[in-house]
Structures are given as structure tokens and as C-alpha cells.
N, C-alpha and C positions, 0 to 999 in steps of 0.2 A: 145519503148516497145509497144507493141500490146495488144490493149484490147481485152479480151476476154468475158466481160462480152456483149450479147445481147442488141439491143437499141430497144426498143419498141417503137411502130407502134402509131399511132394518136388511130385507132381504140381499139388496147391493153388498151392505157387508159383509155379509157372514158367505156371500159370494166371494167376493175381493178375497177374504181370511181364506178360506178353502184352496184356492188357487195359490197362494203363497206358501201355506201349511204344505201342499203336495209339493211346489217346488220347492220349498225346502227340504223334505224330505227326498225328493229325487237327487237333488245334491247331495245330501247327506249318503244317499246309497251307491252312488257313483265316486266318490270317495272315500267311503269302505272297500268295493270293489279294488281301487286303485293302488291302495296300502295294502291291501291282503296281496295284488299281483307284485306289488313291492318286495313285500316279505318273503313271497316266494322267490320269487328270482334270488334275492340274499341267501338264502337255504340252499338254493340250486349252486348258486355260485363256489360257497364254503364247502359244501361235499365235492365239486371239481377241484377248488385247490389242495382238498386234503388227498384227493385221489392221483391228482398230479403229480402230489410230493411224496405219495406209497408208491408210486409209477418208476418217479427217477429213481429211487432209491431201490430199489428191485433192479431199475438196469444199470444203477451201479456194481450190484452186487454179481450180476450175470455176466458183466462184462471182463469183472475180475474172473470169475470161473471159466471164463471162455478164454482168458490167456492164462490160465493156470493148464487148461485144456491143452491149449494149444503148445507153451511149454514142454507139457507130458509129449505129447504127440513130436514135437523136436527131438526130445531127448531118446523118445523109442525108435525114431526112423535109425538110429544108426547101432552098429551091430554092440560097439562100446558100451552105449544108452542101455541094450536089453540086455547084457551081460551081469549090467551092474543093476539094474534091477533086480536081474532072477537072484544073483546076488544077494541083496537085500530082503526082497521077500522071504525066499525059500533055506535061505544060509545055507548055500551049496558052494564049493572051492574047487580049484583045478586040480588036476591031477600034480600031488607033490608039495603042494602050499598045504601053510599048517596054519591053527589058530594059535597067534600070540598074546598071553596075557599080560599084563602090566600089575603087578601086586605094590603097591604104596607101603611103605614103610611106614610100619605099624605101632612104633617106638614110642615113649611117651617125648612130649616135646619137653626140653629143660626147662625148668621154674627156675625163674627171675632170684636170686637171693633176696630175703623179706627185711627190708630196713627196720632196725631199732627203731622202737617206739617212744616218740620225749614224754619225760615226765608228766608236763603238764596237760595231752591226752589221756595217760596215766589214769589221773586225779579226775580229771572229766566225765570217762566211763566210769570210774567208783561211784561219783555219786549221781551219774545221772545215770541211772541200768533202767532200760525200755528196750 
């Protein structure tokens, strides 16, 4: 029987090799590209959620200072609120009011009567002393 199929040449081949060697190599580098823009985006991403969650947390905390603010701000609007401040701050009184102190009774407090000790505690500490 007679083949028909063509025999390629020395040179054919190491044509055929080259051409597959580069495309595989162009794959190869087209898929490095693709993992490296992978890995970036992953990077990108992780410092957005770490920056998101230093974000809320920050406008947690501003937000409490802003009603603590706003608090303050209630309490001064009225003449009571800055009275008792200046109050506070400055330890100033009205004309006729006095400082009251409050002195605790300085006493010893009564000790409990000490129950007798049984014997055979006694005999325990004798001979066990540590």
C-alpha cells in the first residue's frame, strides 16, 4: 500500500517546534500577566476593606462626639445649663450659699467576737507550723 501522507523535512520541523515553543511561550506570558493583574486587584481590594472598616469606625466615633457636642450645646443654650457649669468649672456660689461638708464617721467599726478554737485545730497547727 502507498502512503500518501507527506514526510517532513529536518527543516519542517524544527519550523513546526519554533512555532509551538513561541506559542507556548506567548501563553505562558499571557497568563502570568493575568495572575499578576489577579493579585493586584486582591491587594487593591484588602486595603479598601481595611480602609472602609478605619472609615466606619472613625464615623463612629465622630458621631458620638457630635452628640456629645450637641448635648453640651443643649445644655449651654439655657441660662440654668451655664450657671451650673460656671459652677463646676470655676467653683463660684451665690451670694449667701455656703460649702457643705459631709465628714464620715471615722470610728473603728466593731470586731465580730473571735470564736473559741477546738481542740483538734489545736493539735493540727502544733504539728503542722508552715
Amino acid at each position: 500500500m502507498r502512503e500518501f501522507k507527506k514526510h517532513k523535512t529536518r527543516s519542517g520541523e524544527i519550523v513546526t517546534f519554533c512555532i509551538q515553543a513561541v506559542g507556548i511561550l506567548l501563553f505562558l506570558c499571557v497568563a502570568a500577566v493575568a495572575v499578576r493583574a489577579a493579585w493586584g486587584m486582591y491587594v487593591k481590594l484588602t486595603r479598601a476593606t481595611a480602609g472602609q472598616e478605619a472609615a466606619e469606625v472613625r464615623l463612629a466615633a465622630l458621631k458620638a462626639q457630635q452628640a456629645e457636642v450637641a448635648a453640651s450645646v443643649a445644655e449651654l443654650s439655657s441660662e440654668r445649663g451655664v450657671e451650673a457649669q460656671i459652677r463646676q468649672r470655676f467653683g463660684v456660689a451665690k451670694q449667701g450659699e455656703g460649702e457643705i461638708e459631709i465628714v464620715r464617721d471615722s470610728g473603728v467599726a466593731p470586731v465580730a467576737p473571735k470564736e473559741p478554737e477546738s481542740w483538734w485545730r489545736g493539735v493540727f497547727r502544733a504539728l503542722f507550723v508552715w
